[in-house]
FIRO-880717 format. One record per residue (C-alpha): x, y, z. Coordinates in pm, whole numbers, padded with zeros to 5 digits, always signed. Example, Ala and Ser with C-alpha at 12.3 -4.5 7.8 and 13.67 -1.06 7.14 Angstrom:
BEGIN
+01230-00450+00780/+01367-00106+00714/
//
This chain:
BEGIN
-03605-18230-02839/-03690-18566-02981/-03604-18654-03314/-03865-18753-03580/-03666-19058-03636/-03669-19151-03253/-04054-19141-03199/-04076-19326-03557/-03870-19647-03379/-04075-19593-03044/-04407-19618-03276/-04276-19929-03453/-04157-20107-03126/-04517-20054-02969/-04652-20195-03316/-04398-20503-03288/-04549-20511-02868/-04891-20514-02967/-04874-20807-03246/-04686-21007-02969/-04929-20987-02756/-05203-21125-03007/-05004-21330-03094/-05063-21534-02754/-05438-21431-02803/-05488-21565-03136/-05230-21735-03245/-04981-21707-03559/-05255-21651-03831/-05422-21360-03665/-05063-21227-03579/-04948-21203-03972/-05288-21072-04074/-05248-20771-03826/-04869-20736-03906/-04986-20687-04262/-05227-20435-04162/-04981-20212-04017/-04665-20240-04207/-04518-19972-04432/-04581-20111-04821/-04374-20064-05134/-04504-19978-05417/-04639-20246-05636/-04333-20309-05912/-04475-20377-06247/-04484-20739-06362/-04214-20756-06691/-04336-20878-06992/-04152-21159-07112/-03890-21079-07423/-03817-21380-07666/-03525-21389-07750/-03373-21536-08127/-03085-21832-08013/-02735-21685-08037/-02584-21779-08398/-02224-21937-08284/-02132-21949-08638/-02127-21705-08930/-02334-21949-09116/-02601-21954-08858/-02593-21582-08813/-02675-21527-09227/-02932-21801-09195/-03104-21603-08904/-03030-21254-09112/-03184-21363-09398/-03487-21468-09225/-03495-21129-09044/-03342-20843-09256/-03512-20635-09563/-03347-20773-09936/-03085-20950-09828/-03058-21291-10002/-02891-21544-09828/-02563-21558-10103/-02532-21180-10058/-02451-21271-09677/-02278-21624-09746/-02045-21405-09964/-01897-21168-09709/-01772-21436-09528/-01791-21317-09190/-01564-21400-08891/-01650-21391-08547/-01504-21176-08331/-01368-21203-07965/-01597-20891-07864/-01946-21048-07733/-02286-20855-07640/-02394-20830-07299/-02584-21144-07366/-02279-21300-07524/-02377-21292-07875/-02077-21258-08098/-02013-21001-08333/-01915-21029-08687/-01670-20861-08930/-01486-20899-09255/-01243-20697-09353/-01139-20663-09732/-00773-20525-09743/-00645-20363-10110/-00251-20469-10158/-00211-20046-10194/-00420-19979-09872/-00333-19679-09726/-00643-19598-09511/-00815-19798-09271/-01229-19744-09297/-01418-19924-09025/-01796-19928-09132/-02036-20044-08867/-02447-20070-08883/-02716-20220-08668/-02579-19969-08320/-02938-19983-08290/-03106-20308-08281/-03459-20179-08481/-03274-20019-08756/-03249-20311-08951/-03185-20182-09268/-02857-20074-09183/-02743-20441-09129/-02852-20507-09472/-02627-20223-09614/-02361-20314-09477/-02335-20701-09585/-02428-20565-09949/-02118-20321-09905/-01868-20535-09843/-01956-20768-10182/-01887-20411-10330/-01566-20392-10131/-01464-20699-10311/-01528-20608-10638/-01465-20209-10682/-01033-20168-10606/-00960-19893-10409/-00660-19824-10195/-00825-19899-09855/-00805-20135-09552/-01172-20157-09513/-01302-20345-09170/-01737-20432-09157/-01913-20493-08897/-02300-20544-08978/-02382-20561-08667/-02298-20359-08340/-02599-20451-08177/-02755-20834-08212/-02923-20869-07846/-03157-20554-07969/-03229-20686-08308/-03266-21030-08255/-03587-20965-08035/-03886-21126-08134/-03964-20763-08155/-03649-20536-08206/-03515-20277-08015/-03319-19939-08030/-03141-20040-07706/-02909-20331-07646/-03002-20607-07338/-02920-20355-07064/-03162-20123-07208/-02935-19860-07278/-02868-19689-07620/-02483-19751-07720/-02520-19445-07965/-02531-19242-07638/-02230-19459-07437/-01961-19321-07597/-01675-19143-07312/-01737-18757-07475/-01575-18460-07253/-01796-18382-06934/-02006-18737-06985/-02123-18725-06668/-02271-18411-06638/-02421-18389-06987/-02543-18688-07088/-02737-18746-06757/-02879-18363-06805/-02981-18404-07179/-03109-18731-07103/-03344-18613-06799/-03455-18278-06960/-03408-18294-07338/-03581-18609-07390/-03769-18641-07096/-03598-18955-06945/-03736-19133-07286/-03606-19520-07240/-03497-19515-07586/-03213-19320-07550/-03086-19383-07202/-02712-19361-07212/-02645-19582-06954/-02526-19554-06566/-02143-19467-06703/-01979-19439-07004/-01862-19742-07181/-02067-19977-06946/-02189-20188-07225/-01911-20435-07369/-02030-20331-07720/-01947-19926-07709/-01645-20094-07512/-01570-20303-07816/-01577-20014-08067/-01391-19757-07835/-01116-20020-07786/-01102-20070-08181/-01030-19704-08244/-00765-19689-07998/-00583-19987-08107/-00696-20017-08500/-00703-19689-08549/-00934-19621-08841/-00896-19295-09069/-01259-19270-09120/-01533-19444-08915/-01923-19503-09184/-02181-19572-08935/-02536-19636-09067/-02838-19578-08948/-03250-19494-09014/-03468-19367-09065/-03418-19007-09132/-03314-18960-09495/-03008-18751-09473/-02646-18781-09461/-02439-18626-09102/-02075-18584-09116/-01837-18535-08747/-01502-18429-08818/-01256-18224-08931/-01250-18249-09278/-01476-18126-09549/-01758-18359-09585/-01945-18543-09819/-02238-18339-09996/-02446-18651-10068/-02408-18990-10082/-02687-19143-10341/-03005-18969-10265/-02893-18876-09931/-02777-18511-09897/-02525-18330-09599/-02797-18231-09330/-02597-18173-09019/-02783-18232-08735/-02599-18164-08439/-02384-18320-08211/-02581-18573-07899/-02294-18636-07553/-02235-18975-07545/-02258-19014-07948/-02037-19187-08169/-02058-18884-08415/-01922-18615-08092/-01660-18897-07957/-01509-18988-08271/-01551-18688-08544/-01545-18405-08272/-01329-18545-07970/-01090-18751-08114/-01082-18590-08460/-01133-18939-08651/-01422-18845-08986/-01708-18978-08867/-01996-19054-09187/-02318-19131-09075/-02570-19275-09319/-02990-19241-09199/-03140-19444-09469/-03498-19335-09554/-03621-19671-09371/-03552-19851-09125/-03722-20180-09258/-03654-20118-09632/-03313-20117-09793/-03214-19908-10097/-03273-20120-10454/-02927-20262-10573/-02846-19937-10798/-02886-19742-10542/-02651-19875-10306/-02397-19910-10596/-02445-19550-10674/-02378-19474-10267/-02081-19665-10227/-01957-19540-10571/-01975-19178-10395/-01831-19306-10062/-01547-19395-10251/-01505-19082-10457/-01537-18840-10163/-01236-19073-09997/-01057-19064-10294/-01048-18651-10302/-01060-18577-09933/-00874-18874-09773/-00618-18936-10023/-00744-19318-10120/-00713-19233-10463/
//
């Protein structure tokens, strides 16, 4: 019997024949347009819209300068004054990130507090750079480590994203047990393949969930805050008891995502894992109440985490 495949080549060599022969009969022009008749087409790829792109702050100075331009109430002194540093650790499109840490002379637990994971959650940013001039000026007996901003190449898009450059969600590229099975499957069938929240083509391909995995293993933090929008509540991962609110923001546990910071750190690896969904993404909280949520932050660490 002959194969499908065989009398598929027979059919294209006769088609190759045939455009020879006109070739001789009509020379090159008349050859391509009848080659184009008969060939097998792709289908037509979209054209890409063009993304602008904010340049990459080198400096800490230039990064404030393009924060305050970009992020809800945040004056440029309030950034100025955390004094950020830049880190080794660079986003896909080499961006560098920032952190301060503010380190009591007593500190006997290590709190790494990240925002901005995703690039359109901007208000998170801005929480963070207000927390750490509270840092500085409320003692406590804590190591605590900042970085504002896990995710530049999303938000500094002319319009921001949830994803990072590679389009893939970093909040979802975390190594959790049985990665490869479950994120793919809750990413094909839970959200309906929604671009938003791909996790990626492996776990830990994006140099930013890289940089954070690598910073638990080697700093290794007693409590990881990681803040997001817009939601409203307060989720805890972990194996402690939790907070019950934080400001305005009360306990709503909502589950545990593969690939997620939250099920990596606070359910894998047993590290606390607070995460903060501010009410907005585009508005922060008014000065009193971020005071009063850091002044719970610290209580709850004080009486569950021994900081006190």
């Amino acid at each position: 019997m002959v194969s499908w495949f065989v009398i598929g080549a027979r059919e294209r060599a006769l088609r190759r024949l045939a455009v020879s022969m006109v070739t001789l009969a009509m020379g090159l022009g008349g050859a391509q347009a009848l080659m184009a008749m008969t060939a097998v087409k792709a289908p037509p790829t979209p054209a890409k819209q063009p993304v602008k792109h904010i340049p990459i702050p080198a400096t800490a100075q230039a990064f404030c300068q393009d924060m305050t331009q970009r992020l809800p109430n945040l004056p440029l002194p309030v950034c100025a004054k955390a004094q950020l540093t830049p880190l080794a650790a660079k986003s896909a499109l080499g961006r560098p990130l920032f952190q301060r840490d503010v380190i009591s002379p007593n500190a006997h637990l290590r709190v790494l507090v990240i925002g901005g994971i995703h690039g359109d959650e901007l208000s998170s940013t801005s929480l963070v750079l207000h927390w750490i001039g509270a840092a500085v000026e409320t003692p406590s007996n804590i190591h605590w480590r900042f970085v504002p901003l896990m995710n530049p190449d999303g938000m500094m898009l002319d319009k921001p994203t949830r994803t990072n450059s590679h389009g893939v969600d970093l909040n979802r590229n975390f190594p959790t047990p049985n990665w490869d099975r479950e994120a793919p499957i809750y990413w094909n069938q839970r959200t309906q393949k929604d671009p938003r929240r791909y996790p990626g083509p492996k776990p830990l391909s994006e140099p930013e969930a890289k940089w954070l995995h690598d910073e638990m293993e080697s700093w290794k933090p007693n409590l990881i805050v990681s803040v997001h929008a817009p939601y409203g509540v307060l989720d805890f991962d972990g194996p402690t008891v939790p907070p019950q609110r934080l400001g305005r923001l009360y306990l709503d546990q909502v589950g545990i995502f593969p690939g997620s910071l939250g099920n990596y750190g606070g359910v894998h690896k047993k590290v606390p894992v607070v995460t903060i969904e501010l009410p907005s993404a585009l508005r922060t909280p008014q000065e009193a109440e971020i005071r009063q949520m850091w002044l719970d932050l610290l209580r709850w660490t004080a009486d569950r985490l021994g900081a006190g």
